[in-house]
N, CA and C of each residue as an Amber inpcrd file, in Angstrom:
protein
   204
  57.4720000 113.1530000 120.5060000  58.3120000 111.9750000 120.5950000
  57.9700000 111.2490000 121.8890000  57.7950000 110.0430000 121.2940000
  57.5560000 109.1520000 122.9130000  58.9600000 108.6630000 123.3650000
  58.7770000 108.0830000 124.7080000  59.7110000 107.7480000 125.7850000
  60.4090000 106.3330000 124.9070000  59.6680000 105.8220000 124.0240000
  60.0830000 104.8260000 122.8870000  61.0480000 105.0190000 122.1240000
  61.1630000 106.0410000 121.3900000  61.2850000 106.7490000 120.1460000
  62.7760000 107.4680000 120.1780000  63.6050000 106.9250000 119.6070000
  65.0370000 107.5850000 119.2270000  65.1800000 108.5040000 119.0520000
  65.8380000 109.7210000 119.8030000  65.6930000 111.0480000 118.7140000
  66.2960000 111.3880000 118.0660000  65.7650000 112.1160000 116.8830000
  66.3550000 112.3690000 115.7890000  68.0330000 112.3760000 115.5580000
  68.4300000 112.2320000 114.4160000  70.0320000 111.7570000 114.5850000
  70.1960000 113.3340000 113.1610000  71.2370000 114.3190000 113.7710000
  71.6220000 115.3740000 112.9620000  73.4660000 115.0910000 112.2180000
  72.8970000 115.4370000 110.8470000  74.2000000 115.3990000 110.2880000
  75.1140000 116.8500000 110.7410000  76.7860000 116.1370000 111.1980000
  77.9730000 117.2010000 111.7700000  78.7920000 117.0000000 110.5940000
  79.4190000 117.8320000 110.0210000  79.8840000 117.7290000 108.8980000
  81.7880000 118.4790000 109.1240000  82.5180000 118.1380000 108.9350000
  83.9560000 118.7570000 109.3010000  84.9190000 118.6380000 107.6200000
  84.5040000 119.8840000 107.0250000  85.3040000 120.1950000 105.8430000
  86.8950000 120.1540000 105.8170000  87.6550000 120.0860000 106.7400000
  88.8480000 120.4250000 107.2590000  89.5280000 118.3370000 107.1500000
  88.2610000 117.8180000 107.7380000  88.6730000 116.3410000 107.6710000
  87.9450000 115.7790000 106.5600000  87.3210000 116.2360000 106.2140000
  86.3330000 115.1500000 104.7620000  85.1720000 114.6070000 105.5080000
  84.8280000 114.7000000 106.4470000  84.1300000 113.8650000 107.4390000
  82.4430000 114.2680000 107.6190000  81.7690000 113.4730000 107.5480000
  79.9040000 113.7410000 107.5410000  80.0820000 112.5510000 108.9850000
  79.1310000 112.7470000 109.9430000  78.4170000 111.8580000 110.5560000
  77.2030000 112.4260000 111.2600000  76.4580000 111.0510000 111.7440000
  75.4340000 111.5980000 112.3400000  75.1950000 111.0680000 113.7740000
  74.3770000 112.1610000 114.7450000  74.6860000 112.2210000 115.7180000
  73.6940000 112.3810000 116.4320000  72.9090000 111.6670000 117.3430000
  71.5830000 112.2330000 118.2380000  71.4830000 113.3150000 118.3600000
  70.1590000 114.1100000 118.4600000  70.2230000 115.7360000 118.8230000
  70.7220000 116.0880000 119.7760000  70.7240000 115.0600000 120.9290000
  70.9930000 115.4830000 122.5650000  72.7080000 115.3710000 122.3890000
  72.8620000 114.8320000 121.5400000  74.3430000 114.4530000 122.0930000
  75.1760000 115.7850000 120.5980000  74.7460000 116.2470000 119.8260000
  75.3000000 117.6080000 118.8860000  76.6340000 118.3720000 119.4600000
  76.1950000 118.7270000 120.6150000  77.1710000 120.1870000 120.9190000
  78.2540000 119.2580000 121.1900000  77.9720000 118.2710000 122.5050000
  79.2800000 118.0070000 122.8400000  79.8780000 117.1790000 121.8340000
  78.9470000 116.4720000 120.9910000  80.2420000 115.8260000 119.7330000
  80.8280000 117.3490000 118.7490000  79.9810000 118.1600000 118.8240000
  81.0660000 118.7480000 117.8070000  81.9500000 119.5720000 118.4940000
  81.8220000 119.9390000 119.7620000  83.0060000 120.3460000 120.5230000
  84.4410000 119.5050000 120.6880000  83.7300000 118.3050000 121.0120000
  84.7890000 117.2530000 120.9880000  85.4650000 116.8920000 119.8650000
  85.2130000 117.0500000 119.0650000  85.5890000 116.8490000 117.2080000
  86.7620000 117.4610000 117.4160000  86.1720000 119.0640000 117.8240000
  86.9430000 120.4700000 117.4920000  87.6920000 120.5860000 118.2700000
  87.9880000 120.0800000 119.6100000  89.2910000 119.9820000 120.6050000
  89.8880000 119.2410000 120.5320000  89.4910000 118.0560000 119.9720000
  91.0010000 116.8120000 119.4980000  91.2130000 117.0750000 118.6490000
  90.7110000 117.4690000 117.4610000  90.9550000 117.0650000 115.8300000
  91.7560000 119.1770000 115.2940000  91.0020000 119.8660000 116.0260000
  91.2920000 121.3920000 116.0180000  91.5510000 122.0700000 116.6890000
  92.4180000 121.8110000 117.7920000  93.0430000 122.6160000 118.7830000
  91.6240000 123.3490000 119.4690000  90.6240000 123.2850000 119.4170000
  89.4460000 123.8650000 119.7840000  89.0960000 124.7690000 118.8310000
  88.9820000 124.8850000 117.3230000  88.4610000 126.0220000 116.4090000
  87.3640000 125.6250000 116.0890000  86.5000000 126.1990000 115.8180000
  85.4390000 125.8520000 115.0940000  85.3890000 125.6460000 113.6600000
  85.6460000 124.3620000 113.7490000  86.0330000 123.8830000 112.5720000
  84.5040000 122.9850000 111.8510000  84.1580000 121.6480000 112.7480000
  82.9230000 120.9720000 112.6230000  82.1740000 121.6190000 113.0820000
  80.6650000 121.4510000 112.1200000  79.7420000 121.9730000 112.7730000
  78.7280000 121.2070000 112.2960000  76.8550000 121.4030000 112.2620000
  75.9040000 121.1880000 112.0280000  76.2550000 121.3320000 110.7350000
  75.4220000 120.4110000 109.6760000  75.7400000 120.6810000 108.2020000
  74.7760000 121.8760000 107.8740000  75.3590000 123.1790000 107.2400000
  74.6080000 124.3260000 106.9160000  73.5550000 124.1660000 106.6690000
  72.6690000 123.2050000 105.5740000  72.0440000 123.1630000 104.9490000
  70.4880000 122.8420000 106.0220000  70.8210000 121.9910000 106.8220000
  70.0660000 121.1100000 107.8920000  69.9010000 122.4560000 108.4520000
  71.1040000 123.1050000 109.3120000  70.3130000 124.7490000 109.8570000
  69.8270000 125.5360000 108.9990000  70.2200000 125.5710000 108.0620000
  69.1170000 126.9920000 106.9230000  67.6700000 126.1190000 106.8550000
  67.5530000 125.1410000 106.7900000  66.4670000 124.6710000 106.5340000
  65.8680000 124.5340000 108.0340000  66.0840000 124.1550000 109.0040000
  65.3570000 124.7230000 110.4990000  64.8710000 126.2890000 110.6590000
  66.2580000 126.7350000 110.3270000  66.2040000 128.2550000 110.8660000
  64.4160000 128.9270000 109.7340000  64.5930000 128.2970000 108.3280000
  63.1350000 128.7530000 107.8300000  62.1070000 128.2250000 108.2300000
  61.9460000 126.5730000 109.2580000  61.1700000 126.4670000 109.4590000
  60.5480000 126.6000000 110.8440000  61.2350000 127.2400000 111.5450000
  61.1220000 128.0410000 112.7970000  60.8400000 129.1110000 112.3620000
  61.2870000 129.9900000 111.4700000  60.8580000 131.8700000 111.2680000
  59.2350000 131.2200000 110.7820000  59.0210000 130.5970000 110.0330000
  57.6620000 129.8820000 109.2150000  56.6750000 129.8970000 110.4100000
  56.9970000 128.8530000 111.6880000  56.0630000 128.9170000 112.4130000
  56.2250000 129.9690000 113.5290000  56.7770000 131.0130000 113.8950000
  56.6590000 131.9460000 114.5030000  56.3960000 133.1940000 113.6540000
  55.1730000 132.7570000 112.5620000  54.8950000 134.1270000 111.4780000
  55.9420000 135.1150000 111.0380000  57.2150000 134.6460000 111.3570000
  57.7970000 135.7590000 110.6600000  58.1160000 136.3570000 109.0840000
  57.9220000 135.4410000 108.6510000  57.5670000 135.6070000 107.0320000
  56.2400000 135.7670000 106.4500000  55.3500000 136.4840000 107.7290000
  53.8770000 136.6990000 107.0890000  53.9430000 138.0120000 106.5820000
């Protein structure tokens, strides 16, 4: 990524509110912390949408050979 270049925007998803948005990578934790301390007394309620991490998490094991 160049010094140009937006970074990537990750879907946070909060089942508890009905709620999808999306969110720069840099800025993730503290929006979904912040979600989860106004909206949930602090539970972990919002998070990364599962699907977006199962699909990293294989393509990280992928390039660190772990599925060879």
């Amino acid at each position: 990524m160049t010094a140009d270049e937006e970074p990537p925007e990750i879907p946070v998803v909060c089942a508890d509110c009905g709620t999808r948005s999306q969110v720069p990578f840099d800025e993730v934790e503290a929006a979904v912390e912040r979600h989860n301390d106004q909206r949930h007394d602090g539970d972990s309620v919002a998070e990364v949408d599962p699907e977006v991490l199962e699909a990293l998490a294989e393509q990280v094991g992928r390039d660190m050979g772990l599925f060879d």
